[in-house]
VEXSE-185601 format. One line per 2 residues: for each residue x, y, z of C-alpha. Coordinates in nm, 4 decimals. Example, Ala and Ser with C-alpha at 12.3 -4.5 7.8 and 13.67 -1.06 7.14 Angstrom:
1.2300/-0.4500/0.7800 ~ 1.3670/-0.1060/0.7140
***
This chain:
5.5346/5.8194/0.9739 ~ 5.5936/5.5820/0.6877
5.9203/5.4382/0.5631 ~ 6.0011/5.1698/0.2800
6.3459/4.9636/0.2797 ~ 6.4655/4.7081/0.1394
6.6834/4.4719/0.2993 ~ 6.7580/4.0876/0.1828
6.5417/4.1223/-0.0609 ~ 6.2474/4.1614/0.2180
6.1111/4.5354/0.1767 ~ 5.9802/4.6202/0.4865
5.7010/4.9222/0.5265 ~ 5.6864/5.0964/0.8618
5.3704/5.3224/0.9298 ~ 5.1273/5.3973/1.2048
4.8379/5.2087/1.2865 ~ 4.5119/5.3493/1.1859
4.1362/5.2270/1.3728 ~ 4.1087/4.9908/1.0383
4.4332/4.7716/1.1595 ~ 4.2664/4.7156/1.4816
4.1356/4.3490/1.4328 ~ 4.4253/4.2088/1.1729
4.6494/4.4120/1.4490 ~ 4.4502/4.2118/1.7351
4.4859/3.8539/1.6029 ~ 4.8429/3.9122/1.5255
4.9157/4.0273/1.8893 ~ 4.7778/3.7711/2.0068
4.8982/3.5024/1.8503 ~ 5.2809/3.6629/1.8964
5.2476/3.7467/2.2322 ~ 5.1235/3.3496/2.3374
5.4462/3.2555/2.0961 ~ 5.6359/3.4494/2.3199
5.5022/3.3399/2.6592 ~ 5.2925/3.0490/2.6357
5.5622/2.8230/2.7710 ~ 5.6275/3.0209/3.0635
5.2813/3.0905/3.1599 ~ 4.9691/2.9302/3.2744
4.7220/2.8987/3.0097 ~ 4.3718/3.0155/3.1554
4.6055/3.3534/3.3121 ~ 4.7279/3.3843/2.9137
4.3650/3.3858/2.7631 ~ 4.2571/3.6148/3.0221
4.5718/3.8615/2.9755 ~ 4.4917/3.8081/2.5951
4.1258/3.8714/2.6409 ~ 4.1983/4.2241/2.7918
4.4566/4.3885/2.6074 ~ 4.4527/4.1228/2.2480
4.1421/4.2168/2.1488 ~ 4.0045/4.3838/1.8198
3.8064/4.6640/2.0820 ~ 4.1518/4.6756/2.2785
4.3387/4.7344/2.0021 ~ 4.1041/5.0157/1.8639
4.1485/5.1734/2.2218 ~ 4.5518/5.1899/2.1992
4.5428/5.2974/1.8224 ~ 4.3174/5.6120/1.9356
4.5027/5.7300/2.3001 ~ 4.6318/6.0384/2.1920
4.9945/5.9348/2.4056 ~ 5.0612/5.6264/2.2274
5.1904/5.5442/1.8932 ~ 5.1164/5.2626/1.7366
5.3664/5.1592/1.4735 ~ 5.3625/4.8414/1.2236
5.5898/4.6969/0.9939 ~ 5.4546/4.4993/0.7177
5.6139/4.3224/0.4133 ~ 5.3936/4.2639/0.1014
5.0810/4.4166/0.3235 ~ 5.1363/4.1188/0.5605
5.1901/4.2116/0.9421 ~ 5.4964/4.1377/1.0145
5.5543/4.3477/1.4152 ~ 5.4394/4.6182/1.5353
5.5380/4.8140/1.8483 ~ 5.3738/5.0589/2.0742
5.5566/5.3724/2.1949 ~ 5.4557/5.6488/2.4909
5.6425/5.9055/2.6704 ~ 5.5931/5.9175/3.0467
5.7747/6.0304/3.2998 ~ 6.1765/5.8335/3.2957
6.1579/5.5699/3.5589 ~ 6.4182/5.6531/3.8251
6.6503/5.3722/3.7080 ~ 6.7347/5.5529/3.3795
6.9217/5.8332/3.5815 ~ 7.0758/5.6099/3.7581
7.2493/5.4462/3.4788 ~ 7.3203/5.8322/3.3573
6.9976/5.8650/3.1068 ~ 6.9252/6.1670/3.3107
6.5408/6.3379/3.1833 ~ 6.1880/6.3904/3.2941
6.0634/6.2180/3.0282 ~ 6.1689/5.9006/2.8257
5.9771/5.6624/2.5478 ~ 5.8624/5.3857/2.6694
5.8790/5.1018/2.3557 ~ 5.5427/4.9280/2.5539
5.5476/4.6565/2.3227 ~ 5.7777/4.5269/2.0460
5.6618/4.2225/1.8688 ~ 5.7981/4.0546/1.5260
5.6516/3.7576/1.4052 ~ 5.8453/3.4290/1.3923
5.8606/3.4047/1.0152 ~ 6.0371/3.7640/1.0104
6.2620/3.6852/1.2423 ~ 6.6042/3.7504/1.1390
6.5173/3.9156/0.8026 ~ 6.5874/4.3010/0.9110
6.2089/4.3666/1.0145 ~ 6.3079/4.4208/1.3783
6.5712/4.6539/1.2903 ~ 6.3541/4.8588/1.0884
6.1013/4.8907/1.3415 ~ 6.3703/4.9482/1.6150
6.5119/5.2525/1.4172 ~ 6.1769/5.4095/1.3541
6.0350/5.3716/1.7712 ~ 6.4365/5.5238/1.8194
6.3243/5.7850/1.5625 ~ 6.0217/5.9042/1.7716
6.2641/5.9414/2.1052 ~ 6.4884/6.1490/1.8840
6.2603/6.3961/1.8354 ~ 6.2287/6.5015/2.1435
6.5838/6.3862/2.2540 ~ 6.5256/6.1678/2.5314
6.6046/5.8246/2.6608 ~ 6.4559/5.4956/2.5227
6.3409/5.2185/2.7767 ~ 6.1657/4.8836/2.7291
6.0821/4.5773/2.9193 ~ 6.2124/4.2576/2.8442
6.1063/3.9020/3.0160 ~ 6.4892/3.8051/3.1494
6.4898/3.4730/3.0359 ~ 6.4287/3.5615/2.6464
6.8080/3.5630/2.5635 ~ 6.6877/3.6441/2.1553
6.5433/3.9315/2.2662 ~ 6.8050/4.0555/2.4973
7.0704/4.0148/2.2331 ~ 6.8878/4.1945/1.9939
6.8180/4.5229/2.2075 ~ 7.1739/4.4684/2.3505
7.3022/4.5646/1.9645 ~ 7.0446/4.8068/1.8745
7.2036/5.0306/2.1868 ~ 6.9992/4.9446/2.5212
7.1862/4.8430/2.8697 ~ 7.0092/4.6697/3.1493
6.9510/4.9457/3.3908 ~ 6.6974/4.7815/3.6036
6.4114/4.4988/3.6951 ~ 6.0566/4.5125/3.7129
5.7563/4.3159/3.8269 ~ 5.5273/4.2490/3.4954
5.1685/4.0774/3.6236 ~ 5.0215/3.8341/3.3827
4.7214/3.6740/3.5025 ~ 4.8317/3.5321/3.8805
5.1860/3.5427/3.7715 ~ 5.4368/3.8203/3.8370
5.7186/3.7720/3.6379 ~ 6.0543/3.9673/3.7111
6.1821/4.1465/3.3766 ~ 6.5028/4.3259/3.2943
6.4536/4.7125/3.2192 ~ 6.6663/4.7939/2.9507
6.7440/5.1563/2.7848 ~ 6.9160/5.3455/2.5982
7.0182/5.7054/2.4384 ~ 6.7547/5.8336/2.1770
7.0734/6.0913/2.0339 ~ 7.3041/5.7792/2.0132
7.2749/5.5679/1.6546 ~ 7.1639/5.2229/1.6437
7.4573/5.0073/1.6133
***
């Protein structure tokens, strides 16, 4: 998959990972993901969650498993997000909230640096993890910590409801996020 656009004068590239991203990829997670939780989380349980799934070796791993896609979005060759997408069985909340199907995308990780922020890169990257559920025609779900209002906002207008909580273990900590899905046949808004 790889798709150009140009939006506020930011053209953003969206393609999938390949084993060479792995350490720019790495770094770039990392550094995101403590961003994102670092104030919320105890430091020595954030370098040891970043230590296990942050890595360069880590990152070659998830680029290779044959069940997840690995997608980034980069303006002028720069990382700018990147998200990770698998299908696994639909968590029972989904049908609940009438995404009935045995299988739904899971968007495992969705990350956009702070500089990018705002300048259509999420969106992109968004449309192209939607793209992948398409195919197939199932649901869309994602975790999201509860607390990160940006975030919520953002998935709330690309389509995705709360339909449920779960327990996400970092470190010692088990922090309570909001489940959130949506239609894959549906367009984002």
């Amino acid at each position: 998959m790889a798709t150009s656009i140009e939006r506020d004068a930011v053209r953003v590239h969206i393609r999938d990972a390949v084993a060479g991203d792995a350490e720019p990829l790495s770094r770039f997670a990392a550094a995101v993901f403590r961003a994102t939780y670092g104030a919320i989380t105890d430091g020595a349980d954030m370098d040891a969650h970043v230590a296990e799934f942050f890595t360069t070796q880590a990152q070659v791993r998830e680029i290779a498993d044959v069940v997840t896609r690995t997608l980034i979005a980069t303006v002028d060759q720069e990382i700018a997000g990147f998200a990770q997408c698998r299908r696994d069985p639909a968590p029972p909340c989904l049908a609940d909230g009438g995404l009935r199907s045995e299988l739904a995308l899971q968007i495992k990780r969705f990350y956009v640096g702070i500089p990018w922020h705002g300048r259509g890169v999420a969106q992109h990257l968004m449309s192209a993890c939607i793209d992948l559920a398409c195919a197939h025609e199932e649901p869309v779900w994602l975790g999201v910590q509860a607390q990160n209002s940006r975030a919520i906002r953002f998935y709330a207008k690309s389509g995705f409801q709360r339909v449920g909580v779960y327990a996400f273990t970092l470190g010692a900590e088990t922090h309570v996020d909001d489940l959130m899905a949506r239609s894959s046949v549906t367009g984002i808004p």
